[in-house]
TISE-229875 format. One line per field, with one value per residue (C-alpha): chain; x, y, z. Coordinates in steps of 0.5 Angstrom, whole numbers, plus 500, padded with zeros to 3 digits. Last residue first. Layout:
N
unit A,...
xx X,...
yy Y,...
zz Z,...
***
This chain:
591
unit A,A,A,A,A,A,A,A,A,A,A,A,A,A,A,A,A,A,A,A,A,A,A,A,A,A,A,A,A,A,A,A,A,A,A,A,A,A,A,A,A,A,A,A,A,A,A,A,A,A,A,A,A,A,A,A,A,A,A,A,A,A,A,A,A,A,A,A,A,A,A,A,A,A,A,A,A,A,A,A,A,A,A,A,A,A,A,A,A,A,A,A,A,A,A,A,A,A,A,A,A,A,A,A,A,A,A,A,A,A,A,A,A,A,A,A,A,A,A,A,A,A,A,A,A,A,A,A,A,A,A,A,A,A,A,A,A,A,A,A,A,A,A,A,A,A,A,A,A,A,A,A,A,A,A,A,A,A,A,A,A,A,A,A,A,A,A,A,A,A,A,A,A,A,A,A,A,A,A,A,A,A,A,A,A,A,A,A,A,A,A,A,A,A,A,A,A,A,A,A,A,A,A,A,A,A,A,A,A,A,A,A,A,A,A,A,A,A,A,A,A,A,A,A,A,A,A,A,A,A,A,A,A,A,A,A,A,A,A,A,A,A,A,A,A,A,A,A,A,A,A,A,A,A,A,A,A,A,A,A,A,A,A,A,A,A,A,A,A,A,A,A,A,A,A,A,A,A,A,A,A,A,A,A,A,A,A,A,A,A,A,A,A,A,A,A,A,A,A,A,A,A,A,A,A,A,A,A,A,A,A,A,A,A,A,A,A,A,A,A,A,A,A,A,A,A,A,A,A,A,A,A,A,A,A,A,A,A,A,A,A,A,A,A,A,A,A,A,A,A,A,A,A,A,A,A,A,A,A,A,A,A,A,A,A,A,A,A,A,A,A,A,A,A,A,A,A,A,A,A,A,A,A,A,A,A,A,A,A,A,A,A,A,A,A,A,A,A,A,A,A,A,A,A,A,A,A,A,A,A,A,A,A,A,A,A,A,A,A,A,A,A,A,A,A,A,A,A,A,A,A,A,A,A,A,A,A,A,A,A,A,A,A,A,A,A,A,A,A,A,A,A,A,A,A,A,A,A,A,A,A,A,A,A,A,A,A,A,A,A,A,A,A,A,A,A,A,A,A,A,A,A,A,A,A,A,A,A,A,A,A,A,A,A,A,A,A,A,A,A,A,A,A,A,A,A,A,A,A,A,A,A,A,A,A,A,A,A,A,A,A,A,A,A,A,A,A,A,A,A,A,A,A,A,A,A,A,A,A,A,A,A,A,A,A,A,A,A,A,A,A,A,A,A,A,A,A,A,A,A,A,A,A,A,A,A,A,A,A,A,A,A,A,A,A,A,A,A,A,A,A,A,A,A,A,A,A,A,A,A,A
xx 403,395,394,397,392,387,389,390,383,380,384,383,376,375,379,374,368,368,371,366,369,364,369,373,367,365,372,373,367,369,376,372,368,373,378,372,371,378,379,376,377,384,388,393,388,386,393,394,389,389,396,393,387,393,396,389,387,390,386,382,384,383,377,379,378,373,377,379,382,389,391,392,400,403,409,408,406,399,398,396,389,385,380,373,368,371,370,362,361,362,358,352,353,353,347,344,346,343,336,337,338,334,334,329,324,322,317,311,307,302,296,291,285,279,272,269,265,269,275,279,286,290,296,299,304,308,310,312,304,301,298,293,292,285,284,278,277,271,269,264,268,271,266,268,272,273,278,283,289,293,299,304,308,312,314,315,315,311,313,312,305,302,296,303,302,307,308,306,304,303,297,296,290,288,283,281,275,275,278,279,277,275,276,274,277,279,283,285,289,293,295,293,292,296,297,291,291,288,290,289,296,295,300,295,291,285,282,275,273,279,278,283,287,290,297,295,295,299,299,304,306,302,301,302,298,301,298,300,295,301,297,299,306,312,316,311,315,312,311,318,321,316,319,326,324,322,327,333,328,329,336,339,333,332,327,322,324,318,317,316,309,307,307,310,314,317,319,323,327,328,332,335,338,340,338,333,339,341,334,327,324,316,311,305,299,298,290,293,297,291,287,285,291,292,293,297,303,302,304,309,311,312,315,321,323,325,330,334,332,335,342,348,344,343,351,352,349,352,358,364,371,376,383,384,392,396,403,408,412,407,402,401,394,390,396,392,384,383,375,373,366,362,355,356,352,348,354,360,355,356,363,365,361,364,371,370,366,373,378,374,374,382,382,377,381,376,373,380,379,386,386,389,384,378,379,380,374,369,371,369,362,361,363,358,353,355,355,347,345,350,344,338,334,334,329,324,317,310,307,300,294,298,294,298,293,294,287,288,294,293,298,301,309,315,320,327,333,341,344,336,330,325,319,314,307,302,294,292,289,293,294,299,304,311,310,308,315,318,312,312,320,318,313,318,323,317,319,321,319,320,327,331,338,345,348,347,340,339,342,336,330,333,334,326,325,328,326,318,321,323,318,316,324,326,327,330,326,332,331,337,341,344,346,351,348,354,357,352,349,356,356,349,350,357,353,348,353,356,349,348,355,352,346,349,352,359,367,373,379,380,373,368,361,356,349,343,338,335,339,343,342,343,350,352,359,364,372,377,378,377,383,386,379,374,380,377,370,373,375,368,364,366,371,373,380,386,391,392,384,378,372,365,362,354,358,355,353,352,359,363,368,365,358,354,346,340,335,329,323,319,324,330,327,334,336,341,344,346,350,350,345,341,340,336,335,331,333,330,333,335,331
yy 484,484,478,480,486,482,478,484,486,480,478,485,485,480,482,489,486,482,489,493,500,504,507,502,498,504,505,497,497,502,500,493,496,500,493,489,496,496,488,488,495,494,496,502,508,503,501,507,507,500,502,507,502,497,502,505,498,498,491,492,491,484,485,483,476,477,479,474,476,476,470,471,470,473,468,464,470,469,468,473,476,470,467,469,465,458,459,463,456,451,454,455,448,445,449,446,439,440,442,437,438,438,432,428,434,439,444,441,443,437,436,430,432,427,429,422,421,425,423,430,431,438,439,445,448,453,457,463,466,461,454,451,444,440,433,430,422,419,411,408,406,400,397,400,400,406,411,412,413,418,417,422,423,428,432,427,430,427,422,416,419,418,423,428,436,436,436,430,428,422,421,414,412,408,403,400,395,392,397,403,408,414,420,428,434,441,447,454,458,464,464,464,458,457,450,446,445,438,434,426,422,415,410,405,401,397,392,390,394,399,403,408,409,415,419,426,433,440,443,446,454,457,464,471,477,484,490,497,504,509,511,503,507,503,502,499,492,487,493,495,489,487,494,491,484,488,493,486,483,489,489,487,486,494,496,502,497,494,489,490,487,482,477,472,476,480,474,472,479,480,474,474,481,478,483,478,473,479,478,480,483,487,484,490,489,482,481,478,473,469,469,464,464,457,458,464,461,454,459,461,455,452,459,459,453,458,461,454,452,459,458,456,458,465,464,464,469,474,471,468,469,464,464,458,456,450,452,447,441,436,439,443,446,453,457,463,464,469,469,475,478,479,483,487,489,484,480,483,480,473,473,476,469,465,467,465,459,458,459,455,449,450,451,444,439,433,437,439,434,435,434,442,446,441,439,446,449,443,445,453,450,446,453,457,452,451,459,459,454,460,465,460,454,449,452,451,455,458,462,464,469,473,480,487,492,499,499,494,490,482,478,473,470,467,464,461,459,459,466,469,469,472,474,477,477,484,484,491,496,503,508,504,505,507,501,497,495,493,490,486,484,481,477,474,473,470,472,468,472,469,469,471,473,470,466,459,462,465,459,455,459,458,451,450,454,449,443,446,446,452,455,462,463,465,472,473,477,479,480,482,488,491,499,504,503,501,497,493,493,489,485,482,481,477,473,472,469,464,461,460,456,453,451,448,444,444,439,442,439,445,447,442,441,437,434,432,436,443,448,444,449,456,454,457,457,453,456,453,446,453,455,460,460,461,466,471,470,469,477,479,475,471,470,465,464,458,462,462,464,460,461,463,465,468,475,481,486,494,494,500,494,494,492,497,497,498,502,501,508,510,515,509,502,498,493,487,484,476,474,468,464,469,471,477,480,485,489,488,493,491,493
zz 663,662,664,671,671,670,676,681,680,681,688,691,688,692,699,697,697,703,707,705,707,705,700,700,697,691,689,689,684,679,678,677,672,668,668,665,661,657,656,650,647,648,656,655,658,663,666,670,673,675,678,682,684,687,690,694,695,703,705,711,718,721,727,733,737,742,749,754,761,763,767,774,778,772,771,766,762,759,752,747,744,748,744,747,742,744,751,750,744,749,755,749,746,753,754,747,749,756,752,747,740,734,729,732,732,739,739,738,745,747,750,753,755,758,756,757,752,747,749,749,745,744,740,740,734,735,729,732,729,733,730,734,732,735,736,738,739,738,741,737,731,734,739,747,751,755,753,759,754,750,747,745,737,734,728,722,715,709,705,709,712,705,702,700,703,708,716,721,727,731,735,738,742,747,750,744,746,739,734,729,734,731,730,730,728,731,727,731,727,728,723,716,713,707,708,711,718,720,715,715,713,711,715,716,711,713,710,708,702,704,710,713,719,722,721,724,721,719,711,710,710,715,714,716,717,717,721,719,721,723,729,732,734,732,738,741,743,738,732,733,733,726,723,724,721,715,715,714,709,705,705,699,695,695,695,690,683,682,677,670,667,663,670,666,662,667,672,666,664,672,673,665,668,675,680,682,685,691,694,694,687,688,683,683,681,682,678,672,675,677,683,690,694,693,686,687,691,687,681,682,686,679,676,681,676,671,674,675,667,665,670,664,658,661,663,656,653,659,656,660,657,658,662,667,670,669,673,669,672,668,670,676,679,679,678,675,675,669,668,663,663,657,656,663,667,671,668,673,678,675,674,681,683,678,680,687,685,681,687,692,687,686,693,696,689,687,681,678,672,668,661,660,656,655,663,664,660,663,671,668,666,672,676,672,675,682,681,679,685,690,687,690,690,695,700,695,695,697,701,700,702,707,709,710,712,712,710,704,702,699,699,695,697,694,696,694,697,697,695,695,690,693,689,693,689,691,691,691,696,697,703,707,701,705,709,706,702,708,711,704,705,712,710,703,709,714,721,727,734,740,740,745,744,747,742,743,744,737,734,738,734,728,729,732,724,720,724,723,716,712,706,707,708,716,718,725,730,736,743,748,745,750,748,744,737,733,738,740,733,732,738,735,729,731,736,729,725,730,732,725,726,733,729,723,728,729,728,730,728,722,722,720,719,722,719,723,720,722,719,713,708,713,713,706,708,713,713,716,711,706,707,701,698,704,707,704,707,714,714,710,716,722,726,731,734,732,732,725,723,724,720,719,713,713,709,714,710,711,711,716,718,725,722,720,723,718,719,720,720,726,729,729,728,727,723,723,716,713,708,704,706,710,717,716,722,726,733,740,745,752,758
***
């Protein structure tokens, strides 16, 4: 048997974890790196790759490379590499092959089973593509897990003893949940979820890139919106501007030979404040206190009463971030985990308690919930008229799981023989703007007056997210059942096997082409890992530059000799081709 392992399949970077002794670890990729950038790309060859390599080549090719896949989960969409065209499923399936191979590698053993994180708020959709991108990539995936849940376990763990509300407030690269629970007896119990799977860290770089978009157009009177590398090129910035930010007060934005005019290079030079980038975001962060408090609503208390806010994602080591969420609750959040990666442990802990690696001794039980609200379209009485299309809930959100929920209908006419049920997920009273899940019908209902005929349909709702419909003719005790595990946007069984079959071939490129005259093609090998960039000159000619920098440029070059010492050292190959870039452009505005 294979080893199950946790993942944190995020918007823009993804990690695996293991349970060693008890405890989650997370597991290095090939580059040493404990992050995966969720960025998939194809090289000059025309071969896959996925993570740090394919992240650096997002500004220089970026009609090869796709990020930020996990947003169109579940819809109709495709994105393009080169000629190629993809599901948002296969690109996820893509990300977590590479997990996969990575925690083989590391760990020495088959990894067959993952439990992958989701946010709180994703769709019945969403969650269906998650589970498929598992397949397309070889893993079984029984097990999806809540990421502000998975976050929770994690924090939990090492606080067993306590009994306390707690808020989960996960503000990742590309979406925002948020969870109240109630911990008591080693129990983890989830009151409420809430969220917006369209708001996230990558939100705050669009806005900083609209700023620097406005500082050429101001600067030079071009409108560069319309170019992919010269956009690549700026969020890139953006994105270094905004870590630089959490620490210090200005940080200096130097993007050269971006376009040309009138013959002459026209490259951006300003300077972005940690002022003026809480301008930029602060309506962003702010609208993470309607779910907020949604959250706490539903679960039934004020915010006087969490005692402690544990912070989740990459976005909350933001200073405005922490400032706001602070006075909100009046207190300081907890800062015992890391908002990188405490999804992943989380997800690790959860395939320990599935397999039994986690001994039940330790006395830890988590509860979940469902996070919309489950029914049925029916037809409801107006005076004299009828109005279909009305949205009758069955499961209401929030419920915990898992649940089992039964109501009874009747039939709305004159020798009505059967009856239609379709499903629905949301919170509106209107079908139309909910989210349509399935339908079947269900005859053999005796003709009878409208009204007296009664139909019950029960839901159950499991802990992966399944919804069962089961219907009974009440007169008759006929059933009729259905298993909701498909949407119209996902994909067919044969087309999720040809996408398996095509993604083995395309995954496999071979290293070089066979001889003409070898009698046997040499077998393929997965495309190997670039090497990482060599820095160490680029850091000596920094050195040396820093003692000759002014008092404004001196700690913006400090802090990024400091930054690409840290990446090289654990071998984080994103960071360093970014760091590469920001550090050899500040050294060219030098002189």
């Amino acid at each position: 048997m294979g080893l199950v392992v946790g993942i944190d399949l995020g918007t823009t970077n993804s990690l695996v974890a293991h349970l060693d002794g008890g405890r989650p670890l997370i597991v290095a990729n090939r580059a040493g790196a404990r992050m995966t950038p969720s960025v998939v790309g194809l090289d000059r060859h025309d071969r896959l790759h996925v993570g740090a390599t394919a992240k650096a080549q997002l500004e220089t090719h970026p009609d090869r490379t796709v990020a930020e896949v996990k947003r169109l989960m579940g819809t109709p969409e495709r994105v393009a590499l080169g000629d190629r065209t993809y599901s948002p499923t296969e690109i996820s399936a893509l990300v977590l092959r590479a997990l996969a191979e990575d925690a083989e590698r590391a760990l020495g053993a088959k990894v067959d089973e993952a439990v992958v994180t989701v946010p709180a708020y994703f769709t019945d959709a969403q969650r269906q593509a998650t589970k498929d991108a598992g397949e397309l990539a070889g893993l079984k995936v029984e097990r999806i897990l809540n990421e502000p849940t998975a976050a929770a376990l994690a924090y939990g763990l090492d606080h067993l003893d306590k009994e306390q509300f707690v808020l989960v407030y996960d503000l990742g690269g590309g979406t925002f949940d948020v969870s109240v629970l109630e911990m008591f007896e080693g129990v983890l119990d989830v009151k409420a979820s809430s969220g917006n799977n369209h708001l996230g860290g990558s939100d705050f770089d669009r806005a900083i890139v609209e700023f620097l978009f406005q500082e050429i157009e101001r600067e030079h009177g071009l409108d560069l919106r319309a170019e992919l590398k010269a956009r690549a090129r700026l969020k890139a910035a953006a994105e270094q501007a905004k870590i630089e930010l959490s620490t210090l007060e200005a940080a200096a934005v130097l993007v050269p030979y971006l376009a040309q005019k009138d013959g002459a290079p026209v490259s951006l030079e300003t300077e972005l404040t940690r002022v003026r980038m809480e301008g930029l975001i602060r309506k962003l962060v702010q609208s993470t206190f309607e779910p907020v408090t949604s959250a706490l609503r539903d679960a039934g208390i004020d915010k006087g009463q969490v005692a402690e806010v544990v912070l989740v994602g990459g976005a909350t080591r933001i200073p405005l971030v922490r400032r706001l969420v602070a006075e909100y609750f009046g207190k300081v959040p907890r800062d015992g985990v890391n908002p990188d990666e405490a999804v992943a442990l989380g997800a690790a802990l959860q395939a320990g308690l599935k397999t039994g690696g986690l001994s039940a001794a330790r006395g830890i039980m988590i509860t979940d919930v469902c996070p919309f609200t489950l029914g049925v379209e029916i037809q409801a009485s107006a005076g004299s008229q009828r109005l279909a299309g009305i949205f009758s809930p069955i499961i209401p959100r929030n419920s915990t799981v898992p649940v089992e929920r039964t109501e009874v209908y009747a039939t709305t006419s004159d020798g009505q023989r059967a009856v239609d049920i379709r499903v629905y997920q949301g919170e509106s009273q209107l079908v139309r703007n909910n989210v349509y899940l399935d339908q079947y019908s269900v005859d053999g209902v005796p003709p009878a007056p409208a009204g007296i005929e009664k139909v019950a349909i029960t839901f159950t709702y499991d802990i992966n997210g399944i919804l069962r419909v089961g219907t009974r003719v009440v007169s008759t005790g006929k059933e009729a059942h259905l298993v909701v595990d498909k949407t119209p946007q996902r994909m067919s069984a044969p087309d999720r096997e040809k996408a398996r079959r095509r993604l083995d071939q395309e995954w496999a490129a071979p290293v070089s082409p066979a001889p003409k005259a070898a009698s046997r093609a040499a077998a393929p090998v997965p495309a190997p890992a670039p090497p990482l960039p060599d820095v160490q000159k680029l850091l000596a000619a920094a050195k040396t530059r820093l003692p000759q920098a002014n008092a404004a440029q001196r700690p913006r070059l400090a802090s990024l000799i400091e930054q690409l010492e840290a990446a090289s050292s654990r071998a984080d190959a994103s960071a360093m081709a970014r760091l590469d870039v920001a550090l050899t452009d500040l050294l060219f505005e030098l002189g």
